[in-house]
C-alpha positions in Angstrom: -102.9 -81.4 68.4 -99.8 -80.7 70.4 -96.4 -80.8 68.4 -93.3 -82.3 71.1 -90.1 -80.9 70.0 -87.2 -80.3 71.4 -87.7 -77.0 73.0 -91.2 -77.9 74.9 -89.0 -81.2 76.2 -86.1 -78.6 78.1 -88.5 -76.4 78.9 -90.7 -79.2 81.1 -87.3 -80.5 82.9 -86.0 -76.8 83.2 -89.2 -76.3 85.0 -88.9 -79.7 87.0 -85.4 -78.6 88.0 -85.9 -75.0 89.4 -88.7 -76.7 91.5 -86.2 -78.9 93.3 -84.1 -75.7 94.1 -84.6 -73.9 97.6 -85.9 -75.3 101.0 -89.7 -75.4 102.1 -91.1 -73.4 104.9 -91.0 -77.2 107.1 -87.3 -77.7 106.5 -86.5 -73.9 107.4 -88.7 -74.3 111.2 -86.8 -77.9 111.8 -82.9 -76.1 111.3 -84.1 -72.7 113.0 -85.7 -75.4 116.3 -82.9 -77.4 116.0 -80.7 -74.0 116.4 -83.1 -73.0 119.5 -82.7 -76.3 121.0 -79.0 -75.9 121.1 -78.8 -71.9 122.0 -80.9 -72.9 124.8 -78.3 -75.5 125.9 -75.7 -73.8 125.2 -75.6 -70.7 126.1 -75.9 -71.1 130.4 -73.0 -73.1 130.1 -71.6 -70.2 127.9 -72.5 -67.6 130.6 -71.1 -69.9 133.5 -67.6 -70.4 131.4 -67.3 -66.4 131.5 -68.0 -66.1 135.3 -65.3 -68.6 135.9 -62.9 -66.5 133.5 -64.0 -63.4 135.0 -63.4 -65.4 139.0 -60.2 -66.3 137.8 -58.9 -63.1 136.4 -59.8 -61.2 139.8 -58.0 -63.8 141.8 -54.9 -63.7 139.8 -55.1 -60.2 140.1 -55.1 -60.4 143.8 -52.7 -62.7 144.4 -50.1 -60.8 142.3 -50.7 -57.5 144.0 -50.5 -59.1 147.6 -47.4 -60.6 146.1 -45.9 -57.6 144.5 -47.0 -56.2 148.1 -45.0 -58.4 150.2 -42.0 -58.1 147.9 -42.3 -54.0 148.4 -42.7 -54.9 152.5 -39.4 -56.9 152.1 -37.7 -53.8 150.8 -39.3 -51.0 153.1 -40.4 -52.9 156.1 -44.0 -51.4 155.3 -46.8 -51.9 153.3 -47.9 -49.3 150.4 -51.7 -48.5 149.0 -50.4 -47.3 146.3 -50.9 -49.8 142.8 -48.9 -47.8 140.7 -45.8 -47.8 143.0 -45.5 -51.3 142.8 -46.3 -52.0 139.2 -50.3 -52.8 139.7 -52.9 -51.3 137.3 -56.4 -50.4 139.5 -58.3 -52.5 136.8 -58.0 -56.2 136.1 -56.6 -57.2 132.6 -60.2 -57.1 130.9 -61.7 -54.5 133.2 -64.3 -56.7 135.0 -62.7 -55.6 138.5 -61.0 -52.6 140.0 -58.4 -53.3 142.4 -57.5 -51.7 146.0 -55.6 -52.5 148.8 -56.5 -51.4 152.5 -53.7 -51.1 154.9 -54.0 -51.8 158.6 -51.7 -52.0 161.6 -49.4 -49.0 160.9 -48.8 -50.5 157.4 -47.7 -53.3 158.8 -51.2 -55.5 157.6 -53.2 -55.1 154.2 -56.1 -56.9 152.3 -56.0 -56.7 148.6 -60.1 -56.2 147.3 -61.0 -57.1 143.9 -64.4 -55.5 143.6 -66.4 -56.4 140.2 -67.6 -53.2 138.6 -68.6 -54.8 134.8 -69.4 -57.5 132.9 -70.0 -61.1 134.4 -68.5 -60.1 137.3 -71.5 -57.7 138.0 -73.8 -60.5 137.5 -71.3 -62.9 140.3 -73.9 -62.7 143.2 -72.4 -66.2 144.1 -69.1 -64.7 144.9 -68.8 -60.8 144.3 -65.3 -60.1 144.7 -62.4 -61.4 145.8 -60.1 -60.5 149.1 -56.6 -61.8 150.1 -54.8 -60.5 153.7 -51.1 -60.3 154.3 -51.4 -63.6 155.7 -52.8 -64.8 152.7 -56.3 -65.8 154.1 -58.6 -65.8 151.4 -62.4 -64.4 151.0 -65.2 -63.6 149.3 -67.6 -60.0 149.8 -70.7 -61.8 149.1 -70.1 -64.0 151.5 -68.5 -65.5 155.1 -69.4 -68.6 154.8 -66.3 -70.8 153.9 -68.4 -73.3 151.7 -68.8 -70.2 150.0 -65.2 -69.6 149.7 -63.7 -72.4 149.5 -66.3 -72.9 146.4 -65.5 -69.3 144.4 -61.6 -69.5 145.4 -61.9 -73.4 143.7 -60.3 -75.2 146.9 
């Protein structure tokens, strides 16, 4: 017969309590569907917040040049190409687009061209990049259309 003492009586709740530790293989596939359920909600609205960033970064970056261009016109009655000369790095802030400004008329007419050349902006087929004239007329390069337009520039 089979003597209880003490030590058989910790080892049979020692035993009872290591079996309790851990999760089971049905508890690890609910958390890791649960966590694929939300990646798959979450991350299009993820991508969509970056293209916005990325929109709004190019046409910050274009208004300031065409501004920072108008303020050089005021002082030598002409427009300038050249970024550097009035303060204007060629790439936007997190390098998504590369600046350039085309001047017309006898430099007396410009359009500032933000064109996207990495990241989201690369993937932007909506709008591509972003254009602003000396008379401030705003535009798109993927498209004309002004629904178009008015729905990349946020009016």
């Amino acid at each position: 017969m089979n003597k209880v003492t003490k030590d058989t009586v910790v080892d049979k709740n020692s035993a009872l309590l290591h079996r309790g530790l851990g999760f089971t293989l049905i508890e690890v596939m609910i958390v890791v569907a649960i966590v694929g359920i939300l990646a798959a909600v979450a991350y299009p609205s993820y991508v969509e917040h970056v293209r916005k960033a990325a929109r709004t970064e190019a046409m910050t970056s274009v208004l300031e040049t065409a501004n920072r261009l108008e303020q050089f016109y005021v002082d030598n009655r002409v427009y300038t190409n050249n970024l550097a000369g009035i303060g204007v790095n060629a790439l936007t802030e997190s390098d998504y687009y590369t600046l350039a400004v085309q001047i017309r008329d006898g430099a007396q007419a410009f359009t500032v061209t933000a064109t996207p050349n990495s990241g989201p902006a690369l993937q932007d087929s909506e709008c591509g990049g972003f254009t602003v004239t000396d008379t401030g007329r705003k535009g798109v390069t993927a498209s004309t259309a002004p629904a178009v337009i008015d729905e990349c520039w946020g009016n």
